[in-house]
Structure formats: structure tokens, C-alpha cells
C-alpha positions in Angstrom: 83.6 89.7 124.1 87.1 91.8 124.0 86.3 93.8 121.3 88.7 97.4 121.6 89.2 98.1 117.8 86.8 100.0 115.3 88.4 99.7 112.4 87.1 102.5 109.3 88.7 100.9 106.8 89.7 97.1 105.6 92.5 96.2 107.7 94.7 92.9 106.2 95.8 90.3 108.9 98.8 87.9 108.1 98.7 85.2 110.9 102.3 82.9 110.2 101.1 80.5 113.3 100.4 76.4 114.0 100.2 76.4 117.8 96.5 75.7 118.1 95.5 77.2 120.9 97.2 80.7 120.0 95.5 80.5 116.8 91.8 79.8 118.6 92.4 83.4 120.5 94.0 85.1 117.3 91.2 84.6 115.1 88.5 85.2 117.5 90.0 88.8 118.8 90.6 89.4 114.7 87.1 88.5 114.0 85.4 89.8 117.2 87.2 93.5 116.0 86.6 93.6 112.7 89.3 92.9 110.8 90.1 91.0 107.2 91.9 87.9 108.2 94.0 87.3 104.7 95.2 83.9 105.9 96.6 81.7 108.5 99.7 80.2 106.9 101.0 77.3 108.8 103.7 76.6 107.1 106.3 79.2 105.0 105.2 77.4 101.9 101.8 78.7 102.4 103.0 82.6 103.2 104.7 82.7 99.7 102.1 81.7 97.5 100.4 83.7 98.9 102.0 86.9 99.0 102.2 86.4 95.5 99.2 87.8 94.9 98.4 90.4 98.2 99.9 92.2 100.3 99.0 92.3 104.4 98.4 95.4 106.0 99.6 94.0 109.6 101.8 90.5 110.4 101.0 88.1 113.3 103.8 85.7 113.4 104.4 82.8 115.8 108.3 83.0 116.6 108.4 79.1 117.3 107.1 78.2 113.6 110.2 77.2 111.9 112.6 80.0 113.4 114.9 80.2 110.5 112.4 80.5 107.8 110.0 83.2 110.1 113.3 85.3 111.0 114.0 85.6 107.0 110.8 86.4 105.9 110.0 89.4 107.9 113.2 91.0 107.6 113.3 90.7 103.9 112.9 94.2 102.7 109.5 93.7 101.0 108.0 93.4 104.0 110.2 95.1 106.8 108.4 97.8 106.9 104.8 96.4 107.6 103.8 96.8 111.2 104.5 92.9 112.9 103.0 91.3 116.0 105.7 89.1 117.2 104.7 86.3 119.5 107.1 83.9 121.4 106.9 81.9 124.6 110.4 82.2 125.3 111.9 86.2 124.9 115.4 85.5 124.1 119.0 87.7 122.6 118.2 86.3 119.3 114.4 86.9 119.5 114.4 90.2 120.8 117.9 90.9 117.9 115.4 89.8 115.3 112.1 92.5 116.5 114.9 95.1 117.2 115.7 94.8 113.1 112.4 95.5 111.9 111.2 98.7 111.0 107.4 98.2 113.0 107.8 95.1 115.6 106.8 94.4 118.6 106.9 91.7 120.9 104.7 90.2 122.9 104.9 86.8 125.2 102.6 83.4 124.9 100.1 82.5 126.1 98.4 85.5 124.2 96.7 88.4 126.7 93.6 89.4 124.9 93.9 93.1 125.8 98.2 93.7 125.5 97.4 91.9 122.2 94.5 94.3 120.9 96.5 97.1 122.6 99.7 96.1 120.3 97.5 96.1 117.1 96.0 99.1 117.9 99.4 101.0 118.7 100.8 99.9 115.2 98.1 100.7 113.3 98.1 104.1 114.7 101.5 104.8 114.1 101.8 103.0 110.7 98.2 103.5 109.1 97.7 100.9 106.5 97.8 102.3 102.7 94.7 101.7 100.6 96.7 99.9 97.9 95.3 100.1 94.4 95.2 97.3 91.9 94.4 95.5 89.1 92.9 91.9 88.8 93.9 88.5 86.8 93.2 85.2 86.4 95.5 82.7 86.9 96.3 79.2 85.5 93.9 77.7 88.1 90.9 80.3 87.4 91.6 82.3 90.6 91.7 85.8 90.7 94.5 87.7 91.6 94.9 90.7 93.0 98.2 92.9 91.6 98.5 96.1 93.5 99.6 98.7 91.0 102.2 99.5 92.9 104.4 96.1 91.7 104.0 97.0 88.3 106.9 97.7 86.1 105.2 97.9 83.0 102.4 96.8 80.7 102.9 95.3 76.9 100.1 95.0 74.6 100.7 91.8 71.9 97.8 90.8 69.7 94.2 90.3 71.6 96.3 90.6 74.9 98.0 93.0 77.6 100.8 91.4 79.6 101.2 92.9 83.2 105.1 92.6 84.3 106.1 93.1 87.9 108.7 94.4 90.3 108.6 90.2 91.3 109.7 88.9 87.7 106.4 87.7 86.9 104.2 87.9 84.3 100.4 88.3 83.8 98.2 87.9 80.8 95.1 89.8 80.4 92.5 89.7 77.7 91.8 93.0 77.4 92.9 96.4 74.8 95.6 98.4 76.1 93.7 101.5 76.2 90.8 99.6 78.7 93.8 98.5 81.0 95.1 102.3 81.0 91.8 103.1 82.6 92.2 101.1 86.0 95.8 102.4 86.3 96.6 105.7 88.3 98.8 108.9 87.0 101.7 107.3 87.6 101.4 105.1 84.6 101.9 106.7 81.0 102.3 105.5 77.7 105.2 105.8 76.2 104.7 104.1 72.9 101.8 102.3 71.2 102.5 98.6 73.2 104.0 100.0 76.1 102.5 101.4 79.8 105.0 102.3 82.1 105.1 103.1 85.8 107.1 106.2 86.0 108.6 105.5 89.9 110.4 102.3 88.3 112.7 104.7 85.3 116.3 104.4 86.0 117.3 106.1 82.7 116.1 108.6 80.2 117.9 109.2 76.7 115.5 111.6 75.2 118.1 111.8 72.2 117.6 107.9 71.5 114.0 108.2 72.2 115.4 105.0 74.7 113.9 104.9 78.4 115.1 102.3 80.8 113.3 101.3 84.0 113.9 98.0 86.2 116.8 97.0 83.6 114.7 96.5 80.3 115.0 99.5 77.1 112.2 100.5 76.0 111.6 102.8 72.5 109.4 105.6 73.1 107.1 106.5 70.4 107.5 109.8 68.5 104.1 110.4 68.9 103.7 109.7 72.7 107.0 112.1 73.7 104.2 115.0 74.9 103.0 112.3 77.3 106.5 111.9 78.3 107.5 115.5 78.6 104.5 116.0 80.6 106.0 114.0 83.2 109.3 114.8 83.3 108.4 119.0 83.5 107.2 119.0 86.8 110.1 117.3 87.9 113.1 119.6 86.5 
């Protein structure tokens, strides 16, 4: 049993692979060391319904799945900067371009080498340690729970019996639930700003205190009269 990795804290695998036999060795080293496989997406299809709802911690992705559709996704800038296990059997200019314009990549040849492949993980994780994202969960249409890391979320608006959570993605997410219990599984970074509206303050673009008008991620909000202490509290430390 290769087993090199003690991990001390959940580490989320991405595998983007179909070649059979690199996926046997993949998921046994993964499993065999302790790690959270997320998924193994097969297709590109797959990897974005997924990464609807979470976020990996570390990529493995198979350069000879669909080239064109692997190549955009990990140098989109959502996820450029999460650490990625590149694997190809042939090294090549545009191969080696592609790893060379990601923030964390390296490259390693098929067929997979148990121990350079452990090694690789290993050296990533230690350079890029994963962040412990925070989040709140949702149902969905289809009764599955859904993960949304605090960190996508623009803002919250309260309307009747629900909360709707709206995120850096353009989606939207009902909850059943009183604003004031959703303001409890948010962090500082979230404050109210009037009585419908939380808002995460690393997404304000504009402030006109003189309107009582904040904009963040393109949409005005009103702030309440009563909720400008809240307000001011943030914006002190920052001045």
C-alpha cells in the first residue's frame, strides 16, 4: 500500500478523467491516503454541475479528455488558482503552454507513478494549503443539498416566509428560514444593511452615504436609517 500523505484536515479531490486504468490508480492512491474524493467527472458536463454547488481543494485532470473543453476550464479564473495535477501521455508545446498559465500546475506523464504522483500532491498542498471554506446549505429542486460557500454570496433578501441567497454566479437560492436565523451561519463579513437585506461587504463597489444608496456586484441597494451604525461600523476601521 503507497500510502505517503497524512492529511489533518478534509482535503477535496476533483478527478476530470475517463481513461480507465488511470482512474483505477487515482482513486486507490486518493483513498489509500485519506483524501475526500468530490467526484470523477468524465465528461465536462459533469464538472459544471457540479462545481455549481462545491468547490475542490486540489484538480486531477486527464489532458487527453476533450482537450479544448479541459484547457478552458482550468484556466478560467474561478479556478486558476487551485493547485492542479496535470496528467498527459504525450508532453507537448501546447500542453506544457497550458500548465505554464496556471497559477498551481504541474505536470506529470502517463502511465501514473504512484510515488511522483503522491509526491506532486503533497508538494502543492504544502505550498498552497487548502482554505477551510465556510458555507451555508440549500435544497434544491431535486431535494439535494447544496453546499454554498459564503464566500460566493453577494447578498441575502428576505421576502415573506423566505430568504433568497444570491451569488457571485447569478444564481439564486431560496431558503425557508427568518433573516435574522440565516445571519447567524454567516461570518463578519456579512452585515445588514436594511431590514430585507444582508450584504457581503468584499462585494461593495460603491457607497453614497448621502443617498443612503450602496452598490455592490452592480445592483443598488437602500440602506435603512436605522441599520447605518452597522454600516459605519464597517467602514471605520477602513478609513
Amino acid at each position: 500500500m503507497v500510502k505517503l500523505i497524512r492529511n489533518r484536515q478534509p482535503v477535496k479531490v476533483l478527478v476530470i478523467e475517463e481513461d480507465p486504468s488511470s482512474l483505477e490508480i487515482i482513486k486507490t492512491l486518493l483513498n489509500q491516503n485519506d483524501f475526500e474524493l468530490l467526484t470523477i467527472a468524465p465528461t465536462m458536463v459533469k464538472v459544471d454541475l457540479l462545481l455549481d454547488a462545491f468547490l475542490p481543494n486540489i484538480i486531477v485532470a486527464g489532458a487527453d479528455l476533450n482537450r479544448v473543453g479541459v484547457f478552458d476550464f482550468i484556466t478560467t479564473p474561478q479556478y486558476l488558482n487551485t493547485p492542479l495535477v496535470f496528467l498527459s501521455h504525450v508532453l507537448d508545446d501546447e500542453i506544457f503552454g497550458v500548465c505554464l498559465n496556471h497559477a498551481r500546475c504541474l505536470l506529470l506523464e502517463k502511465p501514473i507513478n504512484p510515488y511522483t504522483f503522491l509526491a506532486s500532491v503533497k508538494l502543492l498542498l504544502l505550498a498552497y494549503p487548502p482554505i477551510q471554506h465556510k458555507y451555508v446549505e440549500v435544497i434544491d429542486r431535486n431535494q439535494q443539498v447544496l453546499k454554498i460557500q459564503l464566500a460566493d454570496i453577494v447578498y441575502v433578501e428576505a421576502d415573506g416566509n423566505y430568504t433568497f441567497i444570491h451569488t457571485i454566479q447569478n444564481k439564486v437560492y431560496a431558503r425557508k428560514k427568518p433573516l435574522k436565523n440565516l445571519k447567524e451561519e454567516l461570518d463578519e463579513k456579512f452585515i445588514q444593511i436594511n431590514k430585507s437585506h444582508l450584504i457581503n461587504t468584499d462585494f461593495i463597489q460603491r457607497l453614497e452615504l448621502g443617498k443612503r444608496l450602496l452598490v455592490l456586484n452592480n445592483k443598488e441597494i437602500k440602506i435603512g436609517r436605522s441599520f447605518r451604525s452597522d454600516l459605519d461600523a464597517f467602514i471605520c476601521p477602513l478609513s
